[in-house]
C-alpha positions in Angstrom: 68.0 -116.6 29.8 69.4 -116.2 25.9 70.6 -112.8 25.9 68.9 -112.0 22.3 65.2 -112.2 24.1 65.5 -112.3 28.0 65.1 -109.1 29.9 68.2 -106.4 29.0 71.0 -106.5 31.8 72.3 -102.9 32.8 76.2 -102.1 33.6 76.7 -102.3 37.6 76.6 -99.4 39.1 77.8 -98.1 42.3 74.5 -98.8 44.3 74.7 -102.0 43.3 78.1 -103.0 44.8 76.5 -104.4 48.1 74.8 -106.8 46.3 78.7 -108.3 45.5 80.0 -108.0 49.2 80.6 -110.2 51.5 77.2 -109.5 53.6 75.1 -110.9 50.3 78.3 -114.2 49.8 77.6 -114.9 53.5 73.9 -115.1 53.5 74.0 -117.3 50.4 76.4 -119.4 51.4 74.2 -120.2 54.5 71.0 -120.5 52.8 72.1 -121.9 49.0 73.0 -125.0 48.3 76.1 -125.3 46.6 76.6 -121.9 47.0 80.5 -120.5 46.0 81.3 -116.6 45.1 82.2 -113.9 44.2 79.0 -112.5 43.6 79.0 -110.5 40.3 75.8 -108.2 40.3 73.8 -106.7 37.6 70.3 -104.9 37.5 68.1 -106.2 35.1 66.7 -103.1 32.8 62.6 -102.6 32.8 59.9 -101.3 34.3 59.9 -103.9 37.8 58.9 -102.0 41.0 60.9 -104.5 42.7 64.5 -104.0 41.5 65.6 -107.3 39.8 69.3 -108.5 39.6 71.3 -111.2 38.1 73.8 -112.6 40.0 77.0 -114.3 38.7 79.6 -116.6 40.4 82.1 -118.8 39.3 79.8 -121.8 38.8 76.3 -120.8 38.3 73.7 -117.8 38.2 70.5 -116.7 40.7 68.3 -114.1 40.2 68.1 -111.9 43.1 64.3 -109.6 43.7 64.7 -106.8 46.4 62.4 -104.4 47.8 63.4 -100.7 46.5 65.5 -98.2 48.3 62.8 -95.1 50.4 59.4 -94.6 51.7 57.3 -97.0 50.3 53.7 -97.5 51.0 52.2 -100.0 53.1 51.9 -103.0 51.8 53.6 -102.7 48.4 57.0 -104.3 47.1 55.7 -107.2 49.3 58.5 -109.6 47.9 57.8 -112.1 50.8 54.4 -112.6 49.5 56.4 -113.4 45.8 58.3 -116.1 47.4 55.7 -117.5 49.4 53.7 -118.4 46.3 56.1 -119.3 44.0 57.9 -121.5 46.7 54.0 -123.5 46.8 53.9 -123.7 43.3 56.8 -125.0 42.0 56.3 -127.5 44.7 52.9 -128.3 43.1 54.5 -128.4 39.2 53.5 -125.3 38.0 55.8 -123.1 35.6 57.6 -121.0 38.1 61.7 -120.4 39.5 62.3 -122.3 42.4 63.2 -120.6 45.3 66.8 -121.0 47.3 65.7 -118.8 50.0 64.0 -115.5 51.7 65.9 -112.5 53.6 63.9 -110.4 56.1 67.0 -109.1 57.2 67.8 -105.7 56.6 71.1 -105.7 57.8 72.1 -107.6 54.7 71.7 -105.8 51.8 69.2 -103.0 53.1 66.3 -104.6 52.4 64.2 -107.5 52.3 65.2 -109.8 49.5 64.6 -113.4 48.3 66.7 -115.5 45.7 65.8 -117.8 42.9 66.8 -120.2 40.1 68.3 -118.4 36.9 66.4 -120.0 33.9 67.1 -119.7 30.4 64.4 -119.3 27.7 62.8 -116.3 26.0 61.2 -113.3 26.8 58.9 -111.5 24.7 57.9 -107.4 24.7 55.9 -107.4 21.7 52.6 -109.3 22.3 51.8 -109.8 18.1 55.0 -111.9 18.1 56.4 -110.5 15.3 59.4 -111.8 15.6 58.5 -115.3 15.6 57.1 -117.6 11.9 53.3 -116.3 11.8 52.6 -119.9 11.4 53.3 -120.5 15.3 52.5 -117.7 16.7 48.8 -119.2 17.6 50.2 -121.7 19.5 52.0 -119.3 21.5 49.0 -117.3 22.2 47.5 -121.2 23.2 50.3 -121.8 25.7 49.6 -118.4 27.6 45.7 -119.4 27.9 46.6 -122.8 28.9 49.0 -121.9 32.0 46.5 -119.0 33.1 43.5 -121.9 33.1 46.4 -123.8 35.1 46.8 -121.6 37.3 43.1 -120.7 37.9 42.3 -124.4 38.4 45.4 -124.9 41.4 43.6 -126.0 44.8 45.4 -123.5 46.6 44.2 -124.9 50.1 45.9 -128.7 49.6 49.5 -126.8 48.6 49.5 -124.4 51.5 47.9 -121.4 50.3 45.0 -121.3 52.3 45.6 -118.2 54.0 47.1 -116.1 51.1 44.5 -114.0 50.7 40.8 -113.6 51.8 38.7 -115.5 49.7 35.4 -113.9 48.3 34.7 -110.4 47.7 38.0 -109.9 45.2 36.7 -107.0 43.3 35.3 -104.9 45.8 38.3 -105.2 47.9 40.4 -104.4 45.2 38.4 -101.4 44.2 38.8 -100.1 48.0 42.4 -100.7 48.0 43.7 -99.1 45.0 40.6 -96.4 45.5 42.1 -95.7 49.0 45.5 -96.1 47.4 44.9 -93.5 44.6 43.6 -90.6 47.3 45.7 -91.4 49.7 49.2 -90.8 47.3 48.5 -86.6 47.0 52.0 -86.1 45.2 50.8 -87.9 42.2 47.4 -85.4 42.2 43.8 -86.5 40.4 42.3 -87.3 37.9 38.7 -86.6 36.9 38.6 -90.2 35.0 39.4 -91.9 38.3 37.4 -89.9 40.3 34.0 -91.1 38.4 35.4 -94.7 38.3 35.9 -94.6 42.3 32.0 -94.0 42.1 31.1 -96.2 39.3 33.3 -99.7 40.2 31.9 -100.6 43.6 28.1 -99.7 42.1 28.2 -102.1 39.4 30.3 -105.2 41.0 28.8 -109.0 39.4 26.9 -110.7 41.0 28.4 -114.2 41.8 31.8 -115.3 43.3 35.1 -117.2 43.3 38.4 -117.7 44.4 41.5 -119.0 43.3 45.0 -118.3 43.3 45.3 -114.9 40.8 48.5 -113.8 39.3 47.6 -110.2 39.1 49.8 -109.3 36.2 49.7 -111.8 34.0 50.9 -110.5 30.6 53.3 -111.8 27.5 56.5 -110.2 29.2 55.7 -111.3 32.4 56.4 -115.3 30.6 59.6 -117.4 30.1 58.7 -119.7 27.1 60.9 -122.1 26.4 64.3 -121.9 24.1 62.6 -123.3 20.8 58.9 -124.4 22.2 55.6 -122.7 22.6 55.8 -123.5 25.9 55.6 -121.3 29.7 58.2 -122.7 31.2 58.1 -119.9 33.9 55.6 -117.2 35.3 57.2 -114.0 36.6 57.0 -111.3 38.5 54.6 -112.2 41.3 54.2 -109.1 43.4 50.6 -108.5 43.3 49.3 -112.5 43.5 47.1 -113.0 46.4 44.0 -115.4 46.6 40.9 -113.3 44.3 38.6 -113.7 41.7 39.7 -116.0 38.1 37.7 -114.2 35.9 39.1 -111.0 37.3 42.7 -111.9 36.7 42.1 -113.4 33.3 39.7 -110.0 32.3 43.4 -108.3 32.6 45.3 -110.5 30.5 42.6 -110.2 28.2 42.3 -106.8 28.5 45.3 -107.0 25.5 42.8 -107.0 23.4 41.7 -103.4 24.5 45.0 -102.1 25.4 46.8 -100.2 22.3 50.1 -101.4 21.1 51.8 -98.8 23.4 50.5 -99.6 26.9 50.9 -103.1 28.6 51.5 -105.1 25.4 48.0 -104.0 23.8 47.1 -105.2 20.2 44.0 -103.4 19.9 44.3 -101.9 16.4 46.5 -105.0 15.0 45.2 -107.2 11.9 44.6 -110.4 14.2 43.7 -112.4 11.1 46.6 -111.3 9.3 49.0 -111.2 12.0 47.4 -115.4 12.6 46.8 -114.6 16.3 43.5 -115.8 17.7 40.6 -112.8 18.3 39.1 -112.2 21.7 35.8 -114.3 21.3 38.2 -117.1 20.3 40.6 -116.7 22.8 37.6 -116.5 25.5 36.6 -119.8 24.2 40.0 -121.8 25.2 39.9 -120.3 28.6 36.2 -121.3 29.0 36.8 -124.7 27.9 39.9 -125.6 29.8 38.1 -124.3 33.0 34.4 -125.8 32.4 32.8 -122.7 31.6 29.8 -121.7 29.7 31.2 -118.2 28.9 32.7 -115.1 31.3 29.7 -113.1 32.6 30.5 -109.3 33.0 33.8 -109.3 31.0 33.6 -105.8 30.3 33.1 -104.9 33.9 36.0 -107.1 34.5 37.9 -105.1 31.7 36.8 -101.8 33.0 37.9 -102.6 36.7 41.2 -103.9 35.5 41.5 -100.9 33.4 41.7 -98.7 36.5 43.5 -100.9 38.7 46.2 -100.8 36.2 45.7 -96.7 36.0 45.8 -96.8 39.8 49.4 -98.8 39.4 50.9 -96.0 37.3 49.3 -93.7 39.9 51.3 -95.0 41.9 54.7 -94.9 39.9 54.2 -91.3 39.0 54.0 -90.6 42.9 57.3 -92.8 43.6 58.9 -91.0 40.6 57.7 -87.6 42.2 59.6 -89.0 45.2 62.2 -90.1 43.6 61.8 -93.7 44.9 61.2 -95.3 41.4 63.0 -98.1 40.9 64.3 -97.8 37.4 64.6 -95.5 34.7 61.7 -96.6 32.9 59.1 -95.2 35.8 58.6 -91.8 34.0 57.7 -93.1 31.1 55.2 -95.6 32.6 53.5 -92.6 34.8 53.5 -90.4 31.6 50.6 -93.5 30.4 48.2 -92.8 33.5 46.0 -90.6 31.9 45.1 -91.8 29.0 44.5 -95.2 30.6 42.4 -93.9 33.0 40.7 -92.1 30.2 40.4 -95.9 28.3 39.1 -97.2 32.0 36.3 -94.6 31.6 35.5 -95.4 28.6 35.1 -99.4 29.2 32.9 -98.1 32.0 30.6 -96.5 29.3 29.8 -99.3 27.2 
């Protein structure tokens, strides 16, 4: 990563020392080819439930993903699930680190971990991409759609992933889960928003079904482009992938367009014409074409259920920041956002 647009790398800190003993040298040195230490460790800065670390030796760089320290709740911080599908897809050419290897072993660093590939390229926060010649920044926008559609079109059965997920039925298992989710964490408290969209959601799922392989949180800093090029040359951040509904996962990244500039890299409010970024109806269009559609049915039911999956997430962070179980500094001020988006989730639900 170029240091002027790749995630910020925060000073070591004293917690982080196991990651540069010899348990971590010994466990790479088994499972990494070409492998030499010492291990210098850093923490990545941002907002990543799993704690994210770059890891320096003498020769090369990895990136090492860990679940976080404390009680965590079932099924979250699944970084084995990360590894799984990014292993498959790199394997099948698509734009993401490979893998060197998977840890269930606590014993090792305290928790389970996996290692990848360090790549270098750029990372973006702001989604108007002001920082880059308004000229390109439409093709930028183009590459995003494009490896979303690629994604969406994988045939996850023929590279393995036939059983990493349950196909059909996306949405209303999601709105159970992150329903059940939402009561069940009591430290974080309610919401009167959520509470009528708990209702609402399961009433008013779409008619008609799919499946493919979903990224789940697929958003502009969640991408590696490439040094120069409007190009993906890597998908992040894989925690919440599972098998689920396309339209579903590309209603979120969409959902930018609804989002304000404050909250996941929203540009509602932003001169799209001016700023030479494509508007929703246009950027609907490239995603319909590259995956043989007519149109996407339901969008805004799409959006609205997104909307308060994404509220449910930051639910969730306030109650591990309650606990003090967050996994970086940033938590606080991601759970200070819940309710006003689960005020904008209500709101979708209106129209």
């Amino acid at each position: 990563m170029s240091e002027d647009n790749a995630m910020a790398v925060a000073p070591a800190a004293p917690a982080q020392q196991e990651l540069s003993g010899e348990n971590l040298a010994r466990w790479m040195k088994a499972n990494v080819d070409g492998f030499a230490g010492p291990i210098q460790a850093e923490r990545f800065a941002g907002g990543q439930s799993n704690p994210t670390y770059r890891l320096t030796t003498p020769t090369r760089s990895y990136v090492l993903r860990r679940k976080p320290a404390g009680v965590l709740l079932k099924g979250a911080h699944a970084v084995e699930r990360e590894a799984c599908v990014m292993g498959a897809l790199h394997g099948a050419g698509f734009p993401v680190p490979r893998i060197h290897g998977l840890c269930m072993d606590e014993s090792v660093i305290g928790s389970w971990f996996y290692v990848m590939e360090m790549m270098e390229g750029r990372i973006f926060w702001d989604a108007t991409l002001s920082m880059i010649p308004a000229a390109e920044r439409g093709a930028y926008f183009d590459a995003m759609n494009a490896t979303l559609a690629q994604l969406h079109c994988v045939d996850y059965q023929s590279i393995g992933l036939g059983d990493f997920g349950r196909p059909g039925a996306y949405v209303e298992r999601q709105v159970r889960r992150w329903s059940k989710q939402y009561f069940e964490d009591e430290a974080a408290g309610r919401n009167a928003h959520m509470d009528l969209l708990v209702d609402w959601l399961p009433r008013n799922i779409p008619a008609g079904d799919e499946t493919s392989i979903v990224h789940g949180d697929y958003r502009i800093d969640n991408l590696m482009f490439h040094p120069t090029e409007p190009r993906v040359i890597a998908v992040l951040d894989w925690e919440l992938s599972t098998l689920g509904h396309p339209l579903a996962d590309f209603a979120y990244h969409a959902m930018m367009y609804r989002m304000p500039p404050d909250i996941l890299g929203g540009i509602m409010g932003v001169d799209l014409a001016a700023s030479c970024l494509p508007d929703e109806a246009a950027y609907v269009r490239s995603y319909c074409q590259r995956t043989g559609r007519q149109d996407v049915a339901d969008l805004d039911y799409y959006v609205a259920f997104n909307m308060f999956r994404f509220a449910a997430i930051l639910h969730g962070i306030r109650g591990r920041v309650i606990r003090g179980t967050a996994a970086s500094a940033e938590g606080a001020a991601l759970a200070s956002r819940f309710e006003r988006v689960a005020e904008l989730a209500w709101g979708q639900a209106q129209k």
